[in-house]
C-alpha positions in Angstrom: 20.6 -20.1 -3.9 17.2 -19.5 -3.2 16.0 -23.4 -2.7 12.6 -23.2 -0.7 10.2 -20.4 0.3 8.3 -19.9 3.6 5.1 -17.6 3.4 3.5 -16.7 6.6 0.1 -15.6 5.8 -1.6 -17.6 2.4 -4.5 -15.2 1.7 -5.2 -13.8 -2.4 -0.8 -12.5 -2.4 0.8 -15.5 -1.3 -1.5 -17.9 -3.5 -1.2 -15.8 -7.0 2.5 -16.1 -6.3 3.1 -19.7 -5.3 1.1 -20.8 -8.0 4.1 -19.7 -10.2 7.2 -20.8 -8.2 9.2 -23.2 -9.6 10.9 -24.0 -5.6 9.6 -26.0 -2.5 7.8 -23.9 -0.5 6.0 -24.2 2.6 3.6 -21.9 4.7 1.3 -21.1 7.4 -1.7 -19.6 8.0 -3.8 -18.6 11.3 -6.8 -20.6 9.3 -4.8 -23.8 9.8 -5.6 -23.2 13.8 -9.2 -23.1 13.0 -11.5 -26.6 12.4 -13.8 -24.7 11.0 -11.7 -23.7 7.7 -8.1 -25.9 8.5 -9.5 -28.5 6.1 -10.5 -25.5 3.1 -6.8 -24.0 3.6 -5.3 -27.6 3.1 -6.6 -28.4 0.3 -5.8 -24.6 -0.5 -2.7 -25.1 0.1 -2.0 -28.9 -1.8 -3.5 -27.4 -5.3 -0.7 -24.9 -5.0 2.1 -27.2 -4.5 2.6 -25.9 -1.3 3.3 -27.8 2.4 0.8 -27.4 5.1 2.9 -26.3 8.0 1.7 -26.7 11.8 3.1 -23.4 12.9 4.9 -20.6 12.0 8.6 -22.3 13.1 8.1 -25.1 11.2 7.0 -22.9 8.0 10.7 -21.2 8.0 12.7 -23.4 9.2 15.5 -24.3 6.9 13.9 -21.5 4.4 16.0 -19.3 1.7 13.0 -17.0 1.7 10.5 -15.6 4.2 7.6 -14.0 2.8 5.7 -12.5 5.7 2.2 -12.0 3.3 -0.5 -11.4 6.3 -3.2 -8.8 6.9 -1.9 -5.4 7.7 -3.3 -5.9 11.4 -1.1 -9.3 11.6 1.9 -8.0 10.5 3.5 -7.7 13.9 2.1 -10.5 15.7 3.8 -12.2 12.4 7.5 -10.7 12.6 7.3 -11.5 16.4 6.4 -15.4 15.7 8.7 -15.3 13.1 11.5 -13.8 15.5 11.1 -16.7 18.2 12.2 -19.2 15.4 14.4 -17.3 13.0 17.6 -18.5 11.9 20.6 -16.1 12.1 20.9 -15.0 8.4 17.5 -15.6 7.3 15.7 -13.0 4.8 12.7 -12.0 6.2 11.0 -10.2 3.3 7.9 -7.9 4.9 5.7 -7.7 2.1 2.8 -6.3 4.3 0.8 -2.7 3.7 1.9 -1.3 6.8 3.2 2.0 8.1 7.0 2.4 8.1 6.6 2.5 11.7 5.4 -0.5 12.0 7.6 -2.0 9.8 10.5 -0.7 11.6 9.4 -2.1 15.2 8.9 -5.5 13.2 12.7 -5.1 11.5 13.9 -4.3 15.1 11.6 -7.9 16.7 13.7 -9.8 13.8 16.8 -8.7 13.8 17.0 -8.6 17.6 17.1 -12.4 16.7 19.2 -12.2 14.1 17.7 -12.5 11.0 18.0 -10.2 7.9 14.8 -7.9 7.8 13.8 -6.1 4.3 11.0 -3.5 4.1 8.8 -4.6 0.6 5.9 -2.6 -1.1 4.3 -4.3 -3.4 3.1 -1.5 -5.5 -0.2 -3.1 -7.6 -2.5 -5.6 -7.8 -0.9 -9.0 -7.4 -3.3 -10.1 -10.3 -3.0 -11.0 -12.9 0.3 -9.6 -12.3 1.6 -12.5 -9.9 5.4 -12.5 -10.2 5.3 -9.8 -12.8 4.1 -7.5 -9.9 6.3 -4.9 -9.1 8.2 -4.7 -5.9 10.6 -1.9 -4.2 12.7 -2.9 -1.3 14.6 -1.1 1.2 16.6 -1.2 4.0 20.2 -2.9 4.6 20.0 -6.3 3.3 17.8 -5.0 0.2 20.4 -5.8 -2.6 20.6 -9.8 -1.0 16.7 -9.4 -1.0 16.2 -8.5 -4.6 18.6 -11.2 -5.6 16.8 -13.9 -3.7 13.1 -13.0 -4.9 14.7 -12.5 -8.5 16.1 -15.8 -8.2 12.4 -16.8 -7.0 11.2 -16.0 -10.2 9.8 -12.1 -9.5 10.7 -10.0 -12.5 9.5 -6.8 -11.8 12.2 -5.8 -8.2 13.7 -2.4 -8.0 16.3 -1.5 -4.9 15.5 2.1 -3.2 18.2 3.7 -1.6 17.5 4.4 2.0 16.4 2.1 5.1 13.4 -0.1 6.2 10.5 2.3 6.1 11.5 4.3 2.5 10.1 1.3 0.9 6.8 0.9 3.1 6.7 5.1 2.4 6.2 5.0 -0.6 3.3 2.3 -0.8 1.5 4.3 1.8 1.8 7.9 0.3 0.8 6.2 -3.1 -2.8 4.6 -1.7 -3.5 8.5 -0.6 -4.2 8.6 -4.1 -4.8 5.4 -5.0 -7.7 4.4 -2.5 -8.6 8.4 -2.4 -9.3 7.8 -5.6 -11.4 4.9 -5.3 -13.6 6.4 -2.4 -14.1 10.1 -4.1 -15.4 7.8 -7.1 -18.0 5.9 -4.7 -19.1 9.0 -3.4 -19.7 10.6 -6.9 -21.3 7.6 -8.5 -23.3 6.8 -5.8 -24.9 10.1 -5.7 -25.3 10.8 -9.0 -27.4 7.4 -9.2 -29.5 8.4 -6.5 -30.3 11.9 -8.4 -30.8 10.1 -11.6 -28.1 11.9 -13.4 -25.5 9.4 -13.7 -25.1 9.4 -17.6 -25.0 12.7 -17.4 -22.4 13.2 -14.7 -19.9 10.2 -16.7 -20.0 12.0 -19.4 -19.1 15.2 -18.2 -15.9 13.6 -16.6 -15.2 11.6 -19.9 -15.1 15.6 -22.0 -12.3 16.6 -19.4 -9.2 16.7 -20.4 -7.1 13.1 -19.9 -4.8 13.1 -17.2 -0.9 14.7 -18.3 0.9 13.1 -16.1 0.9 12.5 -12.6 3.2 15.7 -11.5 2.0 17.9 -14.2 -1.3 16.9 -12.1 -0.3 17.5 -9.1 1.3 21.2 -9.8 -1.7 22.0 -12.0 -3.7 21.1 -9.1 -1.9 22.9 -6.7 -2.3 25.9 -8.7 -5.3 25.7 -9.0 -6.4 25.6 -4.9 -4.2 28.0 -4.1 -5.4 30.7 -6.3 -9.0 29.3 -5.9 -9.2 27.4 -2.9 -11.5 29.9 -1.1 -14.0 30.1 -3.6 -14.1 26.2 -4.4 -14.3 25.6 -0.7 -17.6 27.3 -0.7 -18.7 25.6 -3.6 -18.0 22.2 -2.1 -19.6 23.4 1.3 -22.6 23.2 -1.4 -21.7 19.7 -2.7 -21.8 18.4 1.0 -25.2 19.8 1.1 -26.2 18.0 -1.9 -24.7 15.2 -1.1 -26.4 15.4 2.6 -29.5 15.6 1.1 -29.9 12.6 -1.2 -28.3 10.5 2.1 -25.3 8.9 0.4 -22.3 10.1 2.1 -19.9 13.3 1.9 -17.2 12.5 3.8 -14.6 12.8 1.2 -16.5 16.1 0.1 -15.9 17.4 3.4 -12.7 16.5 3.4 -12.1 18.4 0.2 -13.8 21.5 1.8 -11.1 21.4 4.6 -8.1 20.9 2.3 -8.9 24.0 -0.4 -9.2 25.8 2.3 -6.3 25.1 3.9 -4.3 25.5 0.8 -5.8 28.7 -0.5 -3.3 31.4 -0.8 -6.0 34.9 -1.9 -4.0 37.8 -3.4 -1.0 36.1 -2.6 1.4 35.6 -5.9 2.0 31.4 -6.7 5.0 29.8 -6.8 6.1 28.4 -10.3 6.6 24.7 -10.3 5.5 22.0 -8.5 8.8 21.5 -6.0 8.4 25.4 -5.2 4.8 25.4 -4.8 5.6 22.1 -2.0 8.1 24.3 -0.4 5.8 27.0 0.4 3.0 24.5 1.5 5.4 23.0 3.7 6.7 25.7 5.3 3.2 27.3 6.1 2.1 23.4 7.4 5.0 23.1 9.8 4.9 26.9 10.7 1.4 26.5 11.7 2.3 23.0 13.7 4.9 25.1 15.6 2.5 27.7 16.5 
């Protein structure tokens, strides 16, 4: 019975969810150690119903929960304070955006101390989500996990088969699109302002066809740089140009130059399907990494 949370870490995540516990919780944060912003975080902390704690042991001790909510660069240095004071049995829930690498040298600092380590993405915005946000767990103890933050009050938790890392995988393949997303849009919009054809550009984009489906996407896509990719590769060696030239940035265009490119396939027949078209990819990228 899930009776009190410990966050460690109360940035934008752990303060959209505490707001709507209906538990004790308690939590610490590196700010706390600071004069500067200790008296901010406090307060911070009181208009969320939640206890000021001095350090991370005192945060977790006697907690159902651990919520390890920190930056991605203090997700370590968190499971490894967490470790010195972990009671055997504790759920240590990593909810950080880190590599499964990462998370599996912070599972191994916890459970070296014997506490219960699950691997959590938190796959959207955690507003105005907050406990409606959805998470995927993995790892051993992910079925206790789910029940506990269910218990919590997060509706949205799904169980993925496999161990601490699947989890944290799938969060970091999705922000290849996600964030790629967001910087190939600040590169176009930003340009197109500076050339004064911003309207113009938007509304080209608007008249394209709306997305199908993200794998219907992806083998249309697929499809279309391997049959194409040496010709749109020279085109985009133009966009960098264009780009170059009005000063606002082409690194994602130059990116895109390197990856048609790489996937172009002239004269060569294309696989049907999306999982066949991957296979073939595949094999040429680890054939190539053998060579």
């Amino acid at each position: 019975m899930v009776e009190r949370i410990a966050t460690i870490g109360f940035g934008e995540a752990a303060g959209a969810f505490a707001g709507a516990w209906a538990v004790a919780a308690s939590a610490y944060d590196l700010k706390l150690d600071d004069p500067a912003t200790r008296e901010g975080m406090v307060a911070r902390f009181a208009s969320h119903g939640v206890a000021a704690a001095a350090d991370v042991r005192t945060a977790i001790d006697g907690a159902d929960l651990i919520l390890s909510l920190v930056t991605a660069g203090s997700a370590m240095d968190a499971a490894r304070a967490a470790a010195v004071a972990i009671a055997p049995g504790q759920l240590f829930c990593d909810m950080n955006s880190v590599a499964p690498d990462t998370k599996r040298a912070a599972q191994a600092a916890i459970e070296r101390a014997g506490g219960r380590y699950v691997d959590v993405a938190v796959l959207a915005p955690v507003f105005p989500k907050r406990l409606a946000v959805p998470l995927l767990l993995s790892g051993a103890h992910a079925a206790d996990a789910a029940a506990a933050v269910r218990e919590a009050g997060f509706t949205d938790v799904s169980v993925l088969d496999g161990p601490v890392g699947a989890a944290s995988s799938v969060k970091m393949i999705r922000s290849v699109m996600v964030k790629g997303i967001e910087a190939l849009t600040a590169e176009c919009v930003l340009a197109a302002a500076s050339a004064g054809v911003l309207d113009e550009v938007l509304a080209s984009l608007d008249a394209s066809p709306p997305p199908r489906g993200w794998a219907a996407i992806a083998d249309y896509n697929l499809d279309r740089m391997m049959l194409h990719g040496r010709r749109r590769a020279e085109e985009m060696r133009e966009v960098v140009k264009t780009l170059d030239a009005l000063g606002t940035g082409s690194v994602m265009t130059r990116g895109t130059v390197e990856r048609q490119d790489a996937l172009a396939r002239p004269g060569a027949p294309v696989p049907e399907g999306l999982p066949t078209k991957l296979d073939t990819l595949l094999g040429r990228v680890r054939a190539e990494a053998a060579e």
